[in-house]
DOMAR-936064 format. One record per atom (N, C-alpha, C): x, z, y; atom name; residue number from 1. Coordinates in Angstrom, 3 decimals. Example, Ala and Ser with C-alpha at 12.3 -4.5 7.8 and 13.67 -1.06 7.14 Angstrom:
// DOMAR-936064
        px        pz        py  tiza  voza
    13.190     7.800    -5.690     N     1
    12.300     7.800    -4.500    CA     1
    13.200     7.800    -3.300     C     1
    12.850     7.080    -2.250     N     2
    13.670     7.140    -1.060    CA     2
    12.900     7.870     0.030     C     2
// end
This chain:
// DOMAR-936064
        px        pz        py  tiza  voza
    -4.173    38.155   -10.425     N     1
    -2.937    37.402   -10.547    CA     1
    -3.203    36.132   -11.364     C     1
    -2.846    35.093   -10.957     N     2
    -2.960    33.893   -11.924    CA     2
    -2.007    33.332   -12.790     C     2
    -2.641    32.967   -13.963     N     3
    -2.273    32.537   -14.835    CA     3
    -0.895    32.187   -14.949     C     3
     0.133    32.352   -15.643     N     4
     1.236    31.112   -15.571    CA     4
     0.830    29.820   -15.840     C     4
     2.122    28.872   -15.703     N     5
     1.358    27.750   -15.450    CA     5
     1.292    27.421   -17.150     C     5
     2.230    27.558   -18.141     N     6
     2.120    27.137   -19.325    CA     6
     0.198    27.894   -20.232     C     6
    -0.143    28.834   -19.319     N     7
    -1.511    28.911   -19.722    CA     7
    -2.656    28.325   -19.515     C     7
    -2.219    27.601   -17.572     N     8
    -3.343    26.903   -17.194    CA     8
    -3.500    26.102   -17.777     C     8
    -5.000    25.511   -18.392     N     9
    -5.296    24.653   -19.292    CA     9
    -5.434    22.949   -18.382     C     9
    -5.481    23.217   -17.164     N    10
    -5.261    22.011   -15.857    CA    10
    -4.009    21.043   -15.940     C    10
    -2.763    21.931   -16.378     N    11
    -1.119    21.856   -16.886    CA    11
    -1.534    20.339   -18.072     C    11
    -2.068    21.222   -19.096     N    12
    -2.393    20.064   -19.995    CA    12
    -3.111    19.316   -19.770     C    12
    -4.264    19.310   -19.357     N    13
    -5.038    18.165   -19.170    CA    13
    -4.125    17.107   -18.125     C    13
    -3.769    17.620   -17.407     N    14
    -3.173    16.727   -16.279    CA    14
    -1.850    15.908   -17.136     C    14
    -1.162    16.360   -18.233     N    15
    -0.346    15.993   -18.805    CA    15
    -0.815    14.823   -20.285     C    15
    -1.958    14.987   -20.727     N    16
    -2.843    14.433   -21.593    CA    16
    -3.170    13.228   -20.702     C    16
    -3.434    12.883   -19.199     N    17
    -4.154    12.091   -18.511    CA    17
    -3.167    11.529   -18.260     C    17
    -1.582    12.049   -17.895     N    18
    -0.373    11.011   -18.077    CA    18
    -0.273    10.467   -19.580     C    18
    -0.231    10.794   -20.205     N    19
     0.053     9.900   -21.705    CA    19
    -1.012     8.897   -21.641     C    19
    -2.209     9.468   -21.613     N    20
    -3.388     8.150   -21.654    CA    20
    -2.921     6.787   -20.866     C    20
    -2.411     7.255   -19.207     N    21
    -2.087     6.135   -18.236    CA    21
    -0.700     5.250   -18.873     C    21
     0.313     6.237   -19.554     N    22
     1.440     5.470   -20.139    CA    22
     0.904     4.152   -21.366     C    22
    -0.319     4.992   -22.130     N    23
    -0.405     4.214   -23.130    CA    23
    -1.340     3.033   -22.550     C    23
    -2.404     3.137   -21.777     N    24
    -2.692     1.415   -20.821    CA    24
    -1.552     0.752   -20.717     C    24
    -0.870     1.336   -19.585     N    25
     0.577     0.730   -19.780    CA    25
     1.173     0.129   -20.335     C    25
     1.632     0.690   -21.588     N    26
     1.909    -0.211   -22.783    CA    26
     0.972    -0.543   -23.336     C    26
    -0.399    -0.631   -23.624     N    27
    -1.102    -1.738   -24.123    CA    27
    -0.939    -2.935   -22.757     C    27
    -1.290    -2.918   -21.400     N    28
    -1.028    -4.175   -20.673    CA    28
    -0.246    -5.040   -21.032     C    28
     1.505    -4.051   -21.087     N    29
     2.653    -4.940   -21.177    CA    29
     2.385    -5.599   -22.404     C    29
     1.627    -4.953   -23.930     N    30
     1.297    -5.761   -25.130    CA    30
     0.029    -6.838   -24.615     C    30
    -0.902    -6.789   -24.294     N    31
    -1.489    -8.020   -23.774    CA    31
    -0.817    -8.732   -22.903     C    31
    -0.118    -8.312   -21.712     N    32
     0.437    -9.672   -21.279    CA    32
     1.742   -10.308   -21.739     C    32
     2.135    -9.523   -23.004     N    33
     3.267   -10.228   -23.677    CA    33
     2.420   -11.222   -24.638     C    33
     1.844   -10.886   -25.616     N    34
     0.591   -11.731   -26.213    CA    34
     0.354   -13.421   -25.506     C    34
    -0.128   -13.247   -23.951     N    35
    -0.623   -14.126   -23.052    CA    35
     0.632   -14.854   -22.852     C    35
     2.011   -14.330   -22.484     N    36
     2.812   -15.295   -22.535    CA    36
     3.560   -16.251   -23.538     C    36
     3.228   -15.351   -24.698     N    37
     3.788   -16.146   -26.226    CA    37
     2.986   -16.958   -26.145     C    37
     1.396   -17.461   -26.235     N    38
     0.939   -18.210   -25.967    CA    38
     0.974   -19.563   -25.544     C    38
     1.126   -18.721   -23.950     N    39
     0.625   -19.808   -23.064    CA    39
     1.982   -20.804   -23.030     C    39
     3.065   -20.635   -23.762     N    40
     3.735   -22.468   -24.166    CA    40
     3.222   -22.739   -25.402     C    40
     2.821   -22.080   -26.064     N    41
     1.447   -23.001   -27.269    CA    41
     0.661   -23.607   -26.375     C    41
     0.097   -23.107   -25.847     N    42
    -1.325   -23.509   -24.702    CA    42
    -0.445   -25.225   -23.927     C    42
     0.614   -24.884   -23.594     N    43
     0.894   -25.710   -22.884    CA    43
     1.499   -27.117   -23.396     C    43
     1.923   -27.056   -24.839     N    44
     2.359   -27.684   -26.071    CA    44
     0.890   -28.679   -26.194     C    44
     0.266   -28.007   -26.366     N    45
    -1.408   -28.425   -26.941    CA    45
    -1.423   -29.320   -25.835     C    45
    -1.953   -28.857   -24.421     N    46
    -2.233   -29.555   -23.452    CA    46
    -1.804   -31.125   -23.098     C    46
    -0.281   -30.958   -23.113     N    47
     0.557   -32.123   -23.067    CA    47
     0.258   -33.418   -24.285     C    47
     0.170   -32.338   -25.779     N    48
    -0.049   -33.749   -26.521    CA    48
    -1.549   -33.880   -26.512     C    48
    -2.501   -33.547   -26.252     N    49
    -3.694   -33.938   -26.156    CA    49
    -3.977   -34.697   -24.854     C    49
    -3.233   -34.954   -23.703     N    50
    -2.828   -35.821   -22.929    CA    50
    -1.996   -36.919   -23.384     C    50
    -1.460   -36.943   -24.503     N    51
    -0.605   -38.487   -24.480    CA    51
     0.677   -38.522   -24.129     C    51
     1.188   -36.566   -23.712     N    52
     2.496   -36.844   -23.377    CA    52
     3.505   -36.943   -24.657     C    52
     4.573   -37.590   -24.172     N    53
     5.476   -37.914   -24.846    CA    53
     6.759   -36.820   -25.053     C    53
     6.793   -36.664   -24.046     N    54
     7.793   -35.289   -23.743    CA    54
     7.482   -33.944   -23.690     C    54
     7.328   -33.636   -25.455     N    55
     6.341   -32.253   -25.194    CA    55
     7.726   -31.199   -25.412     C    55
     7.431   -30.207   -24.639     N    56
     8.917   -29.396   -24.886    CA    56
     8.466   -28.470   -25.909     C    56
     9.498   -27.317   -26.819     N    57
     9.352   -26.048   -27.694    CA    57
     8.724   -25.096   -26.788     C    57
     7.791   -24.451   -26.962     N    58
     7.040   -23.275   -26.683    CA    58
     8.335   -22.339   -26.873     C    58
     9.407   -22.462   -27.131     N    59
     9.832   -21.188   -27.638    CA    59
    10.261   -20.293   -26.920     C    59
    10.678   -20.474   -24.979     N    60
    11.094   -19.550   -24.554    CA    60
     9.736   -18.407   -24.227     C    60
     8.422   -19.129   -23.974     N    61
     7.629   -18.194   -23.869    CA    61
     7.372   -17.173   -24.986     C    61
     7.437   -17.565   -26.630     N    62
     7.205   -17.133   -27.457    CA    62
     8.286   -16.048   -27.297     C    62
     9.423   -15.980   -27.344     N    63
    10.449   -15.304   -27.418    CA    63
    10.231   -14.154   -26.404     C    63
    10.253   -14.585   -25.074     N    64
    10.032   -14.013   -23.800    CA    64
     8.898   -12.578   -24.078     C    64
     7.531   -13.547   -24.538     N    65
     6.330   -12.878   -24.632    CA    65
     6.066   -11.861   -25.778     C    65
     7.242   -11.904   -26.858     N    66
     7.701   -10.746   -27.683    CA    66
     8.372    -9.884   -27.197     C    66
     9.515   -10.030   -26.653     N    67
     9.657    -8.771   -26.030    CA    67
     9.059    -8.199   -25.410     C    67
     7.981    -8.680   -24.214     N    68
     7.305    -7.844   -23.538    CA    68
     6.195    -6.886   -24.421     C    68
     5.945    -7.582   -25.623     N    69
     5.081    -7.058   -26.431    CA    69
     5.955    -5.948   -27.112     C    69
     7.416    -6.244   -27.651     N    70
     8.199    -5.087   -27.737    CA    70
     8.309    -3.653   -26.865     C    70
     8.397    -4.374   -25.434     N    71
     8.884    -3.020   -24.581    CA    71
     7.571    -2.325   -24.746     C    71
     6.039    -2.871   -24.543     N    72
     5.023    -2.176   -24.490    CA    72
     5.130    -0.864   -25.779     C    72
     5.205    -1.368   -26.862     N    73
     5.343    -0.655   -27.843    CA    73
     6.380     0.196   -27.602     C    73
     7.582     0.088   -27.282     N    74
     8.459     1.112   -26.713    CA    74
     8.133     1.929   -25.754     C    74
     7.051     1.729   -24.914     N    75
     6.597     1.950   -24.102    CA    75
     5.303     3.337   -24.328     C    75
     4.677     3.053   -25.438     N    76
     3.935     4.020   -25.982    CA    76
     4.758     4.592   -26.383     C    76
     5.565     4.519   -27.684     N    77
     6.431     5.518   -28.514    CA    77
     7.156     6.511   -27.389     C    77
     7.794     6.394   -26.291     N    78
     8.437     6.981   -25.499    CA    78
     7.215     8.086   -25.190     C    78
     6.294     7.312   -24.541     N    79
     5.331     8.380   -23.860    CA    79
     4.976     9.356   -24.500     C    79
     5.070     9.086   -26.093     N    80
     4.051    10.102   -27.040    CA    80
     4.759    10.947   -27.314     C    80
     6.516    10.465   -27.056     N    81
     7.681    12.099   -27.578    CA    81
     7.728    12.701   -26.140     C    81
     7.778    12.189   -25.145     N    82
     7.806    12.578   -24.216    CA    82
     6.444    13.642   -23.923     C    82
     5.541    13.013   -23.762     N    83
     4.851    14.364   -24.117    CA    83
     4.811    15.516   -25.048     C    83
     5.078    14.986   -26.161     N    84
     5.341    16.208   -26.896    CA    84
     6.226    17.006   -26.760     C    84
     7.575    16.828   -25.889     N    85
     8.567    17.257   -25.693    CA    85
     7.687    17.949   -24.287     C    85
     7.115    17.396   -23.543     N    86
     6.175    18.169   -21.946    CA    86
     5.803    19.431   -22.651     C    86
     4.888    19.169   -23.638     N    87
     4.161    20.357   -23.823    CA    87
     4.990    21.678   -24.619     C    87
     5.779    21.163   -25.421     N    88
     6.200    21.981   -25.739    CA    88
     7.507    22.496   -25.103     C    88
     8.257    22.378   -24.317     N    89
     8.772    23.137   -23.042    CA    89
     7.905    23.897   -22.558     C    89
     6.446    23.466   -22.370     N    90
     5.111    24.252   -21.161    CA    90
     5.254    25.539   -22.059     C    90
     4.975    24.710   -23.488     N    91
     4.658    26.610   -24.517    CA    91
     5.435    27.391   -24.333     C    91
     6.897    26.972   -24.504     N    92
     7.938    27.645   -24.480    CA    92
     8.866    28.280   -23.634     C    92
     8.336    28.275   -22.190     N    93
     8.090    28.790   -20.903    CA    93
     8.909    28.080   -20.145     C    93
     9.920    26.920   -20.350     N    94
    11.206    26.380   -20.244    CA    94
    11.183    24.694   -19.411     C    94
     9.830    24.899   -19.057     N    95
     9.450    23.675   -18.318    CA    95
     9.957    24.039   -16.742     C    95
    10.410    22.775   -15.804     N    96
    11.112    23.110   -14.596    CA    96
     9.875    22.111   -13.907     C    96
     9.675    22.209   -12.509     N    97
     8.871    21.233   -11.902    CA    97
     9.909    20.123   -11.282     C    97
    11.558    20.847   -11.488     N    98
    11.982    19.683   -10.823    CA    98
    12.951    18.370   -11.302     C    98
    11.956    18.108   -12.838     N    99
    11.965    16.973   -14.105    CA    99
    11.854    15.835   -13.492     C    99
    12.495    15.062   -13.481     N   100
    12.257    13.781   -12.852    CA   100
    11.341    12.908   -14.112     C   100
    10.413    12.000   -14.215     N   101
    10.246    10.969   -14.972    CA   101
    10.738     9.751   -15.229     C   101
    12.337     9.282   -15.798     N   102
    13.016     8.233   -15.942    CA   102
    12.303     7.116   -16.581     C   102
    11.413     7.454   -17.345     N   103
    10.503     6.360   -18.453    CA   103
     9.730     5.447   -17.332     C   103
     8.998     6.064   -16.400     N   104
     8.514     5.176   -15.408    CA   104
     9.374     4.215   -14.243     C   104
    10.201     4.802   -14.021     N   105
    11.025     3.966   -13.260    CA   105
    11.825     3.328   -13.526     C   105
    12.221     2.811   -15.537     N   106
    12.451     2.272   -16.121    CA   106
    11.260     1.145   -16.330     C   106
    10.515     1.889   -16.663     N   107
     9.570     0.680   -16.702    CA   107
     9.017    -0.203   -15.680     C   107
     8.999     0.439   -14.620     N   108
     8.831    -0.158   -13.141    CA   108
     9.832    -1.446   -13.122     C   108
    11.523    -1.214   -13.463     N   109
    12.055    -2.010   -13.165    CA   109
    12.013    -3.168   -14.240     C   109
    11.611    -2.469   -15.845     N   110
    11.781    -3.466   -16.488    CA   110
    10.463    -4.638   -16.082     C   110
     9.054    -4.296   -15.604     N   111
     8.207    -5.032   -15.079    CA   111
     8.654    -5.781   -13.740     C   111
     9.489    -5.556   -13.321     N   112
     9.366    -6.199   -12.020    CA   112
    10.871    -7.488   -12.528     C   112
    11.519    -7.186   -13.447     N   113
    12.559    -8.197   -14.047    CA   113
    11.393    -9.239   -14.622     C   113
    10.608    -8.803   -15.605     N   114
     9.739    -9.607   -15.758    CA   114
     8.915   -10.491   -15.455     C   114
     8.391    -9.945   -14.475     N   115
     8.016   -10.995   -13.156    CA   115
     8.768   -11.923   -12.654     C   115
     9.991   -11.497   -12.333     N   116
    10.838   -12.556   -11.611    CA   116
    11.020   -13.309   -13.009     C   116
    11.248   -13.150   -13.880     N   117
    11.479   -14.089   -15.051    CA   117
    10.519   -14.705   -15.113     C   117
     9.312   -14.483   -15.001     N   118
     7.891   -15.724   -15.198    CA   118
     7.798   -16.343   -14.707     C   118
     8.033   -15.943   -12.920     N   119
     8.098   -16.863   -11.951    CA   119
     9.228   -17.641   -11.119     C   119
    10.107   -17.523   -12.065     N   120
    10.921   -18.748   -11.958    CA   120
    10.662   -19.838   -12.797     C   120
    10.314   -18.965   -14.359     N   121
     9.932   -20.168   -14.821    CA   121
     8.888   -20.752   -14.987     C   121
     8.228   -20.211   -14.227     N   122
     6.681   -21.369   -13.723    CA   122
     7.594   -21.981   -12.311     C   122
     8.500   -21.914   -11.668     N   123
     8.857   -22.519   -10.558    CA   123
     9.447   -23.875   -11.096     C   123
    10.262   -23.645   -12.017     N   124
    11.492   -24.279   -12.437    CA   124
    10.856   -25.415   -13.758     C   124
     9.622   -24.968   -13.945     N   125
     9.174   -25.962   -15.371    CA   125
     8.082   -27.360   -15.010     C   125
// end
């Protein structure tokens, strides 16, 4: 007879290998929030080392590119109770298979708002 599943040690690992993928995750969204605070510094620089006259505030990228660096970090913290909350349902025999994961398809959408926010305003600048 096999194992329950809160014994199979596969249960956890497979659940350990989701937290790892959440936390890339939120390190990406923290590097490419990083890259966008930036890159209107980057683009500040560029202009007056050209001679332009009309250099605009970096600040919506800066602003922009913190939050994304925010959600990332929200982004780990979630994953790490969330697992802990996985596993310990698994111990406690009280885990269902038919759990949906809201954190990802939150984050799905908050990345894909994001996008459209960059690329308008690389359209529009």
């Amino acid at each position: 007879m096999p194992d329950p599943v809160e014994k199979d040690p596969r249960v956890y690992l497979a659940a350990e290998r989701t937290l790892l993928a959440w936390i890339r995750t939120g390190l990406a969204m923290m590097g490419f929030g990083f890259v966008v605070a930036r890159f209107g510094l980057f683009l500040h620089e560029l202009q007056a080392s050209h001679g332009g006259t009309s250099v605009r505030s970096p600040h919506a990228s800066l602003w922009f590119g913190t939050a994304l660096v925010a959600m990332g970090v929200m982004a780990n913290v979630l994953a790490a109770l969330q697992h802990v909350r996985f596993v310990n349902r698994l111990q406690q025999g009280t885990w269902s298979p038919k759990h949906q994961s809201r954190s990802g398809v939150a984050v799905a959408i908050a990345l894909a708002v994001a996008g459209i926010a960059v690329t308008t305003y690389l359209l529009l600048r």
